[in-house]
N, C-alpha and C positions, 0 to 999 in steps of 0.2 A: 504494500500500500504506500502510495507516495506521499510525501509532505508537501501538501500545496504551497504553503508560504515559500518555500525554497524551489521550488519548478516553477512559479510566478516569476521567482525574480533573476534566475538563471533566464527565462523567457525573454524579461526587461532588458536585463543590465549583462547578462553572460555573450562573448565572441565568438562563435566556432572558427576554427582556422583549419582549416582541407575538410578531410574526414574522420578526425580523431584527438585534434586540441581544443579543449572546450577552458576558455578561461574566464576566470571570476575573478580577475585580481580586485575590480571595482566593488565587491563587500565582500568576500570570503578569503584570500589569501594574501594579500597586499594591503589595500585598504579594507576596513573589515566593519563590517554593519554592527555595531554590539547588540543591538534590538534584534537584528536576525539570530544571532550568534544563542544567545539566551534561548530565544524560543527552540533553536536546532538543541542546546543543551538539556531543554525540558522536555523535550518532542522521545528523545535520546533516553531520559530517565525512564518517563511512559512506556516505552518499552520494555525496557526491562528493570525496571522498579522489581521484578519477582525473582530476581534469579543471585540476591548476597551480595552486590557488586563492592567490594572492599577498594579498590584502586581501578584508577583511569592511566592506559599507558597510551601513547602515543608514539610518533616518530620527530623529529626537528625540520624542517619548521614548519610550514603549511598547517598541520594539523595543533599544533600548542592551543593556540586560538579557540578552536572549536573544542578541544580537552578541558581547558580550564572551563569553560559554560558545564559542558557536563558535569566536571567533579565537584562543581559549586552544587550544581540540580542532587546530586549524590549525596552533598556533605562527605566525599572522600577525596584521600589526594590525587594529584595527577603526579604519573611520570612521564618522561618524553627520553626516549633514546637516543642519542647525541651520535653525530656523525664523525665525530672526532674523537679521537680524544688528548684533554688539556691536560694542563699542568695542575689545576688544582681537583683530579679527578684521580683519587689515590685508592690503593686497596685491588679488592679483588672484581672482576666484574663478568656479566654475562655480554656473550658475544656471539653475532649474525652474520653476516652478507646480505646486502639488499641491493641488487640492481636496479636504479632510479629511472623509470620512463621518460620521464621529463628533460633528465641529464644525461641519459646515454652514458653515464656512470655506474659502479660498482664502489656501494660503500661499508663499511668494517661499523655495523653501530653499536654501542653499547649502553647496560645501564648498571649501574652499582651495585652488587650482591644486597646492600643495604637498603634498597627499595623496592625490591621483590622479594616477596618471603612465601615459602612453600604455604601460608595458610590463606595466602592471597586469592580471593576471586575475581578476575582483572576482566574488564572490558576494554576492550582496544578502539580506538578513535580517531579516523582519520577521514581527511577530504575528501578524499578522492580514491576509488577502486575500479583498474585497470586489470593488470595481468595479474594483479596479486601480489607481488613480490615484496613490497614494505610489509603487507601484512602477515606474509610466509616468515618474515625475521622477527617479526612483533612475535607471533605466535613461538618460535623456536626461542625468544628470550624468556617467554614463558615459563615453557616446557623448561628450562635448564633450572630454574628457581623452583620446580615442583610445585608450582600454581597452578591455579584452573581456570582456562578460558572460556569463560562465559558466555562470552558473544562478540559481535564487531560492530558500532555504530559508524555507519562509513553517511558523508555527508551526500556526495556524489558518485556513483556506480557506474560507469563505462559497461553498461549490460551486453554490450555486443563485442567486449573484450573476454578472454575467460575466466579471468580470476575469480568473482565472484561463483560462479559456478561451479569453481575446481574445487574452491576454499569450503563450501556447504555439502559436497561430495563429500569433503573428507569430514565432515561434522561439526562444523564450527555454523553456529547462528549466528550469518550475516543481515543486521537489518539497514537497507539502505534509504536516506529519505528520497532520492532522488534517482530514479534509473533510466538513464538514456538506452530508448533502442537505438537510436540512428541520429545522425548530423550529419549536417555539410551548409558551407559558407552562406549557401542559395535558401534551403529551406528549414534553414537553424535546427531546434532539440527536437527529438521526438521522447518521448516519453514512454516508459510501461503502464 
């Protein structure tokens, strides 16, 4: 089921470029609507308000944004898994690969043994679901901390990519508020 609020204003305000970049920089990833932001966080709880949600993880950056709305909707923290790692990022950590659609990169992410704890029930949160792959590394940092993935609030779903599809194969409840069947520059989003 979609969320109108956010297929309205992807309608409005979202670019498609060919047949497969759909961008929101103008209220979801760059400039970013807090008003939308919140209702996507609440929209996000509604869903799965029933399933224990202890922590909100993410990936950096795109998705931080739309994490923190949720983990506010939650009253639990957010993490976000860092594509680097810094100097004041010490100790022992869980560690992915995640190849970036966007970037045509391959990134090393991690997150701090200290912010996943095997009794964790984490919901994962991100923009945008394409082939899958940030959420293949959310999901395997999981799995390393002996947590439980609960499900994935993704904001926007590329349905006619496979990820989505592959990821609920393998048993993980993805709810998307947003799922494009199809785009192109001419006759913009089409929707599920």
């Amino acid at each position: 089921m979609g969320f109108s609020l956010l297929e309205e204003r992807i309608r409005r305000d979202g670019t498609v470029r060919g047949t497969d970049i759909l961008k929101v920089d103008k209220f979801l990833n760059h400039q970013i609507d807090v008003t939308l932001l919140e209702e996507i966080g609440l929209e996000f709880h509604r869903r799965f308000r029933d399933v224990g949600v202890t922590k909100i993880l993410t990936i950096e950056a795109s998705g931080i944004a739309i994490a923190c709305f949720a983990a506010k909707a939650f009253g639990v923290p957010m993490v976000f898994a860092k594509k680097n790692k810094t100097k004041n990022i010490a100790g022992d950590m869980y560690t992915a690969k995640v190849e970036s659609f966007t970037h045509g990169k391959v990134y090393d992410i991690i997150v701090s043994k200290d912010f996943l704890l095997p009794e964790d029930k984490v919901l994962i949160v991100d923009d945008f679901l394409a082939n899958g792959a940030a959420l293949d590394g959310l999901i395997a940092l999981v799995r390393q901390a002996g947590a439980e993935v609960v499900g994935a609030g993704i904001a926007i779903e590329k349905a006619f990519q496979p990820g989505g599809d592959r990821i609920r194969a393998a048993g993980v409840r993805v709810e998307s508020l947003a799922r494009v069947a199809a785009m192109d520059e001419q006759a913009g989003v089409t929707f599920y």
